[in-house]
MIVO-306944 format. One record per residue: residue in three letters; x, y, z of N, C-alpha, C in turn. Coordinates in steps of 0.05 Angstrom, whole numbers, plus 5000, padded with zeros to 4 digits. Example, Ala and Ser with C-alpha at 12.3 -4.5 7.8 and 13.67 -1.06 7.14 Angstrom:
# MIVO-306944
Ala526448865156524649105156526449345156
Ser525749555142527349795143525850015157
# end
This chain:
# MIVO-306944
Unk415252125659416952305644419252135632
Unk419752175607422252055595425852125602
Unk426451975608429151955615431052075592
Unk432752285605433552445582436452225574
Unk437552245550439552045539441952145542
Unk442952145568445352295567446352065590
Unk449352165591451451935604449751835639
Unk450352115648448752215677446952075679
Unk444552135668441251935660441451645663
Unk443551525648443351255643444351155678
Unk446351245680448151175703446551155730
Unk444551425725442251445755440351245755
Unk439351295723436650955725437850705726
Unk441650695723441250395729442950355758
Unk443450525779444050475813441550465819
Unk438950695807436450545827435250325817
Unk435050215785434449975776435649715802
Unk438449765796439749525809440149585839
Unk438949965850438949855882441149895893
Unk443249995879446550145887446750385890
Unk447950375916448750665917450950845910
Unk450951045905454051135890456250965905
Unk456450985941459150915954459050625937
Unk457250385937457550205925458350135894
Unk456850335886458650345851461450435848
Unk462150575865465050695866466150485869
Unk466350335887467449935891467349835882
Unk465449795851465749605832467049675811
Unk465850075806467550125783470550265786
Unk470950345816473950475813474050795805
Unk471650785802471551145801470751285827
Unk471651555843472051655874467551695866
Unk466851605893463951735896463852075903
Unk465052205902465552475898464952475857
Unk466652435854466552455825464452335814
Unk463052065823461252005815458752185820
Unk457552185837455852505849455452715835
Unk458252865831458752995812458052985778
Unk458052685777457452675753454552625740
Unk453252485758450652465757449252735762
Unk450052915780448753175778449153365759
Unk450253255741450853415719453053705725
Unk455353675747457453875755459053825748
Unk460053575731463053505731463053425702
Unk464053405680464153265651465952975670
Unk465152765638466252515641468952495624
Unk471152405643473452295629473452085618
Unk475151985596474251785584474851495597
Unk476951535613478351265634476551245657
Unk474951495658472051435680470151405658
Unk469051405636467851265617467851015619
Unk470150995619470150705613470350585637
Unk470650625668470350455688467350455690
Unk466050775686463650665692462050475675
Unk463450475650462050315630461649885637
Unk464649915645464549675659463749595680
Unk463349775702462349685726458549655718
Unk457549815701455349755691454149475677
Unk456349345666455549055660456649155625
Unk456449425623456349405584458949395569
Unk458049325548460649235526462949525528
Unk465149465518467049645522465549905501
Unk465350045503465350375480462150385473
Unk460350305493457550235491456650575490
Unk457650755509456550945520458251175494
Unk459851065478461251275467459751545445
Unk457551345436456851535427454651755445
Unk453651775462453551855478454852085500
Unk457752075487459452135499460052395477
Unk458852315455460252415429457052645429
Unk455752575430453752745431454153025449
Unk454752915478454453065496457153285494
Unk458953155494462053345498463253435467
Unk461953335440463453395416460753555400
Unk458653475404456953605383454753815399
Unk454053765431452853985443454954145464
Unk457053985450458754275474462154345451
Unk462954545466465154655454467654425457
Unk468054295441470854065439472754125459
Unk474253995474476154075486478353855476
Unk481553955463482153805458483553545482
Unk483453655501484953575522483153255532
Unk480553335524479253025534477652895505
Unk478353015486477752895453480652875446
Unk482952765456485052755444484852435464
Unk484652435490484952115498481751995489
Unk480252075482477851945470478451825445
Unk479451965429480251875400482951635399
Unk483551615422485551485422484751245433
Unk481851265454481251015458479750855436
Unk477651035424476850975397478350775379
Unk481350895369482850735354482650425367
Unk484350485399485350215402481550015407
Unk479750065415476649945405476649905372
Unk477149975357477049925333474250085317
Unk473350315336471150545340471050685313
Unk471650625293472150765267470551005261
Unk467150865266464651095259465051285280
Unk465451265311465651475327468151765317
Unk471051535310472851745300471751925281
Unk470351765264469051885230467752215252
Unk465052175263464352295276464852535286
Unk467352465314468252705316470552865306
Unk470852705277472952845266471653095242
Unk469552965240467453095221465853365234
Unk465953255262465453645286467653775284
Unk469753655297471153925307473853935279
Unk472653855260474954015229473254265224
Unk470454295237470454545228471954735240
Unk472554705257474754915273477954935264
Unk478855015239481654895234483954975250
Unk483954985273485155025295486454735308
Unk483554555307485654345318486654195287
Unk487054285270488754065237490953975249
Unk493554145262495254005269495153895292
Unk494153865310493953615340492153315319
Unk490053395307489053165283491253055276
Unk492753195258495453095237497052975249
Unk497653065274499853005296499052715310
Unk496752635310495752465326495352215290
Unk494652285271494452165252497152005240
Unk499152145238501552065238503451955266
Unk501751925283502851685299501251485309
Unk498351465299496451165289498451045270
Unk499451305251500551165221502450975228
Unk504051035242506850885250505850705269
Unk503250685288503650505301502550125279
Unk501750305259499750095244496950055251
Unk495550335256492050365260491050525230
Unk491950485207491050535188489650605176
Unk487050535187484850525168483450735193
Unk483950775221484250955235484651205233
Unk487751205231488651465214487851505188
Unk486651415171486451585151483751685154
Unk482351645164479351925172480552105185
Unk483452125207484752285208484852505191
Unk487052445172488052475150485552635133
Unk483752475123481452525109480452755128
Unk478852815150479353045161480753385154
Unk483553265156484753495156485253515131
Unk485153375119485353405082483053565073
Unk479853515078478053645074477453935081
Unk478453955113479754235123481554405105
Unk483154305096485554475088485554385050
Unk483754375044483754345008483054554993
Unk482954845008484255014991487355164998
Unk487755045015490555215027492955085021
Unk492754944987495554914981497154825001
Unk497054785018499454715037500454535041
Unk503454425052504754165052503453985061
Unk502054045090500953805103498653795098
Unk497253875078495053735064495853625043
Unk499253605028500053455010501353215026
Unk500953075051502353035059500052785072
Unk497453035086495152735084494752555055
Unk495352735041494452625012496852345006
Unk498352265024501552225014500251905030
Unk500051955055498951815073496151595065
Unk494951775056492651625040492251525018
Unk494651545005495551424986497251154989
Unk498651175007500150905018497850715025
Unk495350825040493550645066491450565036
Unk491550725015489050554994489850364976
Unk492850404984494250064962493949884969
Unk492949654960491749364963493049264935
Unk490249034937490848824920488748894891
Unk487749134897486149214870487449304855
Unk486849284829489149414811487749724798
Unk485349644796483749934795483950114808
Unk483150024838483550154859486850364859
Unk488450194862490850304862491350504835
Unk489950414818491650644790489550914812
Unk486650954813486051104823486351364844
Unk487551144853489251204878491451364866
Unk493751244854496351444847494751634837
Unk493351604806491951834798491952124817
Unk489952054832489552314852491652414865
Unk493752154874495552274898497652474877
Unk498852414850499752594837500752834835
Unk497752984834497053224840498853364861
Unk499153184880500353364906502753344915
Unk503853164899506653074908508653334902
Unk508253584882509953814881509953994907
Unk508353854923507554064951508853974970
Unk509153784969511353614995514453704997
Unk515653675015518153785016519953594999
Unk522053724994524953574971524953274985
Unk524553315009525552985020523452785014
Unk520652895020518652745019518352584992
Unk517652874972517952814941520152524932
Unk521952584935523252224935522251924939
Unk521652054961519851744975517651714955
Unk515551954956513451984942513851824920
Unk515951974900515751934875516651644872
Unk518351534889518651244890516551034884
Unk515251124911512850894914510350984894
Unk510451224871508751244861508751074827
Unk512451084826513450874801512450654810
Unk513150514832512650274838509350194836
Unk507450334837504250304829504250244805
Unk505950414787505250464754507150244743
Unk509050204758510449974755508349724748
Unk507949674770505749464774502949414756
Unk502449724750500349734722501049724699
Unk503949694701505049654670503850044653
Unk504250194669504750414657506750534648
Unk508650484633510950524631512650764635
Unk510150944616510651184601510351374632
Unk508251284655508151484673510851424696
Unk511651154685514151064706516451244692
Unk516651224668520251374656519051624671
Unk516551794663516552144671517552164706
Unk516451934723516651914751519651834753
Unk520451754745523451634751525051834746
Unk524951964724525752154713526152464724
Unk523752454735523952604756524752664786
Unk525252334803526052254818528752284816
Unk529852234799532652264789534752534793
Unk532552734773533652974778533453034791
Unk531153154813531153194842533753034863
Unk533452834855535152704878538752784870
Unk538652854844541952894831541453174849
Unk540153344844540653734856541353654891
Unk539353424905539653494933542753384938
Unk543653164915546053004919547753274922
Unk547953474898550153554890550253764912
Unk548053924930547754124950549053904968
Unk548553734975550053604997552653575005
Unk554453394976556153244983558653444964
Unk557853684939559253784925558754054923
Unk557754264935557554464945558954554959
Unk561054854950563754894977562055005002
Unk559655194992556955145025555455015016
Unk555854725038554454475040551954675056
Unk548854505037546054625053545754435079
Unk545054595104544354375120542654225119
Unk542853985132540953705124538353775152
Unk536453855141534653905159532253635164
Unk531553505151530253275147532452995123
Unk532452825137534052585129530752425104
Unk532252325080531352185059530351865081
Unk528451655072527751475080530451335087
Unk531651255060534251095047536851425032
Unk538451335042541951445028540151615001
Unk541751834994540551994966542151844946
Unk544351594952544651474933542651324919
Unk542051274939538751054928537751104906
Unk536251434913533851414894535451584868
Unk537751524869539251674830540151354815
Unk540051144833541250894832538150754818
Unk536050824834533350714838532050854810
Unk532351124797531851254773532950984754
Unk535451014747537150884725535150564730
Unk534850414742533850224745530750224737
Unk530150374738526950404733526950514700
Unk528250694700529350734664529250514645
Unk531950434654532450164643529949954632
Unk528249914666527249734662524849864634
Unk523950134638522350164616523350154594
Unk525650174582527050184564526249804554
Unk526849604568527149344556524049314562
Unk522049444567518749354567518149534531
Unk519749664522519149874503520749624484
Unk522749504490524249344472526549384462
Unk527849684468530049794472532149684490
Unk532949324483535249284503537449434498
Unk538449614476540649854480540850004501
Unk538050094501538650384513538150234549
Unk536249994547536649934575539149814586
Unk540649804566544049674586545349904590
Unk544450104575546650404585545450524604
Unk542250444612542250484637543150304658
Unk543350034651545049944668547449904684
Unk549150024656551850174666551250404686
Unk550250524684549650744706548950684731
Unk546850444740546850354763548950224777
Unk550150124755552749924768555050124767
Unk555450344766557450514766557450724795
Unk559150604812558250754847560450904847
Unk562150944838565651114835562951374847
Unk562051484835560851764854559551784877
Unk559151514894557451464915558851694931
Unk559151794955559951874985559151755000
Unk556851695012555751515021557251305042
Unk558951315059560651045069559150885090
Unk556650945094554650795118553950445109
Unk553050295136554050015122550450005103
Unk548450145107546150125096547950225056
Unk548650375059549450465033551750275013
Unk552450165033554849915027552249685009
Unk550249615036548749455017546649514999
Unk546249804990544949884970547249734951
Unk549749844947550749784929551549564927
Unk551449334936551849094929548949004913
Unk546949054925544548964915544749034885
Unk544449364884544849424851546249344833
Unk548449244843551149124830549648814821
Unk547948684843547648394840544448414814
Unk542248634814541248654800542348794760
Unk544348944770546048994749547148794725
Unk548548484745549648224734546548204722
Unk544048084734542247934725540548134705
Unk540948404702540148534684541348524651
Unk544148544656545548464637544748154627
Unk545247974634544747694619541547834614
Unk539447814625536347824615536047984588
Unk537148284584537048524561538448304536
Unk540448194541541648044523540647794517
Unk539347714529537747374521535647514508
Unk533447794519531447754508532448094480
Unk534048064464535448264454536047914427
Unk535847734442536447494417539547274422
Unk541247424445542947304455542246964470
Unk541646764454540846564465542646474482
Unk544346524473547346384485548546444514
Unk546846634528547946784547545546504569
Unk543446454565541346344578542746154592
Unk544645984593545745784620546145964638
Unk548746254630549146324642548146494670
Unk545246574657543446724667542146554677
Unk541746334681539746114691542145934722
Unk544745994716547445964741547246224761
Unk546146454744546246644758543646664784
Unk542146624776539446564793539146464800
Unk540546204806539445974818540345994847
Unk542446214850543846194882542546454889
Unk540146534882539346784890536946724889
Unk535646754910533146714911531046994907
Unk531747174908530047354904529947384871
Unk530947294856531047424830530447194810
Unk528846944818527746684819526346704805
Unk523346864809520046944800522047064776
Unk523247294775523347534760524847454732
Unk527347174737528047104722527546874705
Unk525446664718524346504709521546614686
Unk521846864695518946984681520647044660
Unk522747254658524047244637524647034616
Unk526246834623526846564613524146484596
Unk522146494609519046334593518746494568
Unk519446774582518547104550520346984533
Unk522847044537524847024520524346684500
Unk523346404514522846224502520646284482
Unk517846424496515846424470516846644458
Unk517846764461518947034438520546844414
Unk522646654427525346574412524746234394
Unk522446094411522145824414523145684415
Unk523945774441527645604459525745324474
Unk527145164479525844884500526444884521
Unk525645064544526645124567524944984591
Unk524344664581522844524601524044444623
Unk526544344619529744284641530344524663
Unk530244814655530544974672528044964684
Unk525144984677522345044686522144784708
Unk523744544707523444244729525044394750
Unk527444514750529744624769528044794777
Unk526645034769525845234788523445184793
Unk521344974789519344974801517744974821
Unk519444784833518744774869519744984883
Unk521245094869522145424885521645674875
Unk518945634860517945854859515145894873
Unk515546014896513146124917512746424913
Unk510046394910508246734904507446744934
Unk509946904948509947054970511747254976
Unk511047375002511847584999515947624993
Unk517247784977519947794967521547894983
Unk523847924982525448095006528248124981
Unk529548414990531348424975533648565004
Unk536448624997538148645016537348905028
Unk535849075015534349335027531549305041
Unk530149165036528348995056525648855032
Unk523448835051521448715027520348835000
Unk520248774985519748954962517048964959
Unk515349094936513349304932511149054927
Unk508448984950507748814942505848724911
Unk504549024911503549014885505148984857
Unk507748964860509648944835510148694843
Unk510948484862511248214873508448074863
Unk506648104862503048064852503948064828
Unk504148344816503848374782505648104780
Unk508248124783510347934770509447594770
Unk507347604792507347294798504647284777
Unk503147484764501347394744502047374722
Unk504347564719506147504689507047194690
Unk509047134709509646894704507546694687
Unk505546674709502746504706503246444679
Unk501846714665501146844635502946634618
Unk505746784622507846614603507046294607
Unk507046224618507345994633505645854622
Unk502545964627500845764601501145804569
Unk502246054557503046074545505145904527
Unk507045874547509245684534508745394527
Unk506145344549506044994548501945044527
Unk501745264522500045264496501645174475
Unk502445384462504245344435506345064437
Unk507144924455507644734454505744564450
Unk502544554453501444364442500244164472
Unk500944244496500744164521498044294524
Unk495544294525493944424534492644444560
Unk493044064570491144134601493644394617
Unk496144234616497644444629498044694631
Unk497444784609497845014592495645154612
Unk492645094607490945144613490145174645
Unk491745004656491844994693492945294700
Unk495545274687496845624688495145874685
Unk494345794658492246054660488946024673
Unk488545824685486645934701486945954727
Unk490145894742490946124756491246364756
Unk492546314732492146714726490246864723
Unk487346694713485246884711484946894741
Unk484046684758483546724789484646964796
Unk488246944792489147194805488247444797
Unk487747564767487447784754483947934766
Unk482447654770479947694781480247774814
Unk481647714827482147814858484048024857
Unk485348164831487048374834485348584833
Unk482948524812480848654796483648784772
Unk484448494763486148754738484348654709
Unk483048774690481948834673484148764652
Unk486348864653488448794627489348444634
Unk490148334658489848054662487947874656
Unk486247994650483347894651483047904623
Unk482248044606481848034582484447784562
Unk487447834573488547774561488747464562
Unk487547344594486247064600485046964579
Unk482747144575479547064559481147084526
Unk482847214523483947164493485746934487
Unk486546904512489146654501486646464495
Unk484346394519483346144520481146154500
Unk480046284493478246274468480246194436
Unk483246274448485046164421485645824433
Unk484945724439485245494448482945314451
Unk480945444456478445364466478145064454
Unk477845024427477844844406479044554416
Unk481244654438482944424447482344334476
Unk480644484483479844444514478244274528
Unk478444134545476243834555474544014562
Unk472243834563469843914585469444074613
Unk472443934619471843914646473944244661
Unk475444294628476844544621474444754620
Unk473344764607470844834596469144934614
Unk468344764640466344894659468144964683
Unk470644974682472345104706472345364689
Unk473245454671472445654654471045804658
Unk468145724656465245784663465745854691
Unk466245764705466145854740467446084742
Unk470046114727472646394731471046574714
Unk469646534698468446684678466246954698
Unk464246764711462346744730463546854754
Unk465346904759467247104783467647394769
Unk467947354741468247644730466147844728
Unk463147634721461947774724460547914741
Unk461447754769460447854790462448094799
Unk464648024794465748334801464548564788
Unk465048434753463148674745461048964752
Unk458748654763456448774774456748894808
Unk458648894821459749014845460849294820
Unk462349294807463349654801461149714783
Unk458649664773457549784762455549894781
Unk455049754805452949844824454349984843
Unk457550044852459050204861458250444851
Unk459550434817459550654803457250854805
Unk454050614799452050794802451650964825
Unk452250734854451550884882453651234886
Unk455151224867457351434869456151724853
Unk453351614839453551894819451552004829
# end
């Protein structure tokens, strides 16, 4: 007769296999021979910290028996959250992904447990089990996607943070969807939200969806300012913003701006600059809010010289080039500037490009509010690139020229950005004419990476329809 596949089963054929008796397995694995007994006769369910002793006193890999486990107590019996809440938790810390998938995919039919899920999803989130929590997340998102409700705007918020990488497709995708749900989240959330959702479009060079997001970040954050700090009944503060509500009316004007000088409007981007650098309305007296405003104030100086160099102000460029040099975060951002403003102007900015060279590292940035947005730290370090072979093209420099941009293609090909990419393949086909051999089949190789990504999203795409 066949041995039925259950926890019990395995456990009985292998004490008489190996000739142990319960009292003796209880001594190796640490589980009471009462309980063991019990469990083999099928009277007692298995805990998962007795799972796992018996798992080890058996000789097997850690989470061998789990699915097993998942059969017996999640899909032929009624869930209990009480021993599927430390199961899923051992899951995470195993790195058990398909089992979570599993039993998160049984018991969401019951939308009863959404919030112990949510609750348990948002503190994977914080511990950094990510990719963990978001089948969480995904779960209770699928549960609750007709019920409008916050905390299914809220998995959506979550899974939107955990799908930003280093793709650039990926990520527009990503904001795309998360969009939709950000009017569902509460006044506090929406801030954050709408922050980190400029900062994507930022990074895609979307401009037009960054002014509407900023813009909106703005006014929201001006109504909660003015209920707070200028209201004769102040609303109570029931949930606290990430960062000060100075931030994100400070963090608007700055994002303005910056679309304003990508549109070519250095006017209208220095009157938003006056606005950031203008704190006379802060309240705010905390020392975190002290160094918001120094930061803005220090991006404010280096905003001003940049709108005016690349506005035609050549004359301002030492100054702006003194200004950066004792600041290291604003290094990448202003050296990238300096290159635009040269091929825009056809300035000779080879003397500054020797000074900042060795100190310009494509890693991760830090500003006095902490590390900044890495996909906008990425974009910036491909722009540079860009300029960069750019400048030492038109000067007539070509191997050099050409070293730059086939960093940049490398990078644009591992971002998967399509607008980097194309604009690679245009500079160097305008050059081509001037290119060695040996230019020529490095070329061919970066070329030969594209198309292999290619053929990964076209066989994605198909497997999707």
């Amino acid at each position: 007769m066949q041995l039925k596949n259950t926890i019990q089963a395995k456990l009985d054929a292998y004490l008489k296999i190996e000739g142990i008796t319960i009292n003796q397995f209880a001594g190796i694995s640490g589980v009471n021979s009462g309980t063991l007994s019990s469990i083999i006769n099928g009277n007692r369910p298995v805990a998962v910290k007795q799972l796992d002793r018996i798992t080890t006193g058996m000789g097997l890999p850690e989470g061998e028996l789990y699915e097993l486990y998942i059969d017996e107590y999640v899909v032929r019996s009624t869930p209990d959250w009480r021993r599927m809440g430390p199961f899923l938790q051992r899951c995470a810390e195993l790195d058990k992904l398909e089992c979570i998938r599993q039993v998160v995919r049984t018991i969401m039919d019951n939308i009863s447990y959404a919030q112990a899920v949510f609750e348990m999803g948002e503190e994977w989130f914080a511990q950094g089990k990510r990719q963990a929590a978001a089948l969480l997340y995904e779960g209770v998102a699928e549960s609750e996607k007709y019920q409008h409700s916050e905390r299914l705007a809220l998995c959506q918020y979550r899974l939107f943070k955990i799908a930003l990488g280093k793709d650039q497709e990926a990520n527009l995708r990503a904001a795309m969807h998360f969009e939709y749900f950000v009017e569902r989240l509460d006044e506090v959330d929406q801030l954050n939200a709408l922050k980190d959702l400029a900062n994507i479009y930022a990074s895609l060079h979307r401009w037009n969806n960054v002014d509407v997001i900023a813009e909106a970040m703005g006014r929201k954050a001006s109504i909660q300012y003015q209920n707070r700090y200028h209201k004769v009944s102040r609303r109570a503060v029931s949930k606290e913003t990430g960062r000060p509500l100075c931030f994100y009316i400070l963090y608007s004007h700055l994002l303005r701006s910056a679309v304003c000088a990508e549109r070519g409007d250095y006017g209208q981007a220095l009157q938003y600059v006056s606005r950031y650098s203008d704190f006379s309305w802060v309240q705010e007296r905390t020392e975190e809010a002290r160094q918001i405003m120094e930061q803005f104030g220090e991006w404010a100086g280096a905003n001003t010289y940049l709108y005016r160099l690349m506005s035609g102000e050549t004359a301002v460029l030492a100054d702006y080039v003194e200004f950066i040099s004792t600041r290291e975060g604003e290094i990448i951002t202003g050296l990238t500037k300096i290159i635009q403003a040269a091929n825009r102007f056809g300035l000779n900015v080879d003397p500054i490009i020797e000074c900042f060279e060795s100190r310009v590292e494509f890693k991760e940035q830090r500003t006095r509010m902490g590390k900044r947005n890495v996909q906008v730290t990425e974009d910036q370090s491909a722009v540079l690139l860009y300029e960069l072979s750019v400048y030492y093209l038109k000067t007539q420099r070509v191997h050099r020229g050409l070293v730059y941009l086939f960093q940049n293609l490398d990078l644009s090909v591992r971002m998967n950005s399509d607008s980097g990419i194309v604009g690679c393949v245009a500079l160097f086909e305008q050059y081509r004419h001037l290119s060695s051999v040996e230019d020529q089949e490095r070329y061919k190789i970066l070329i030969g990476e594209v198309q292999k990504s290619n053929e990964k999203k076209i066989g994605s795409a198909a497997g999707n329809r």
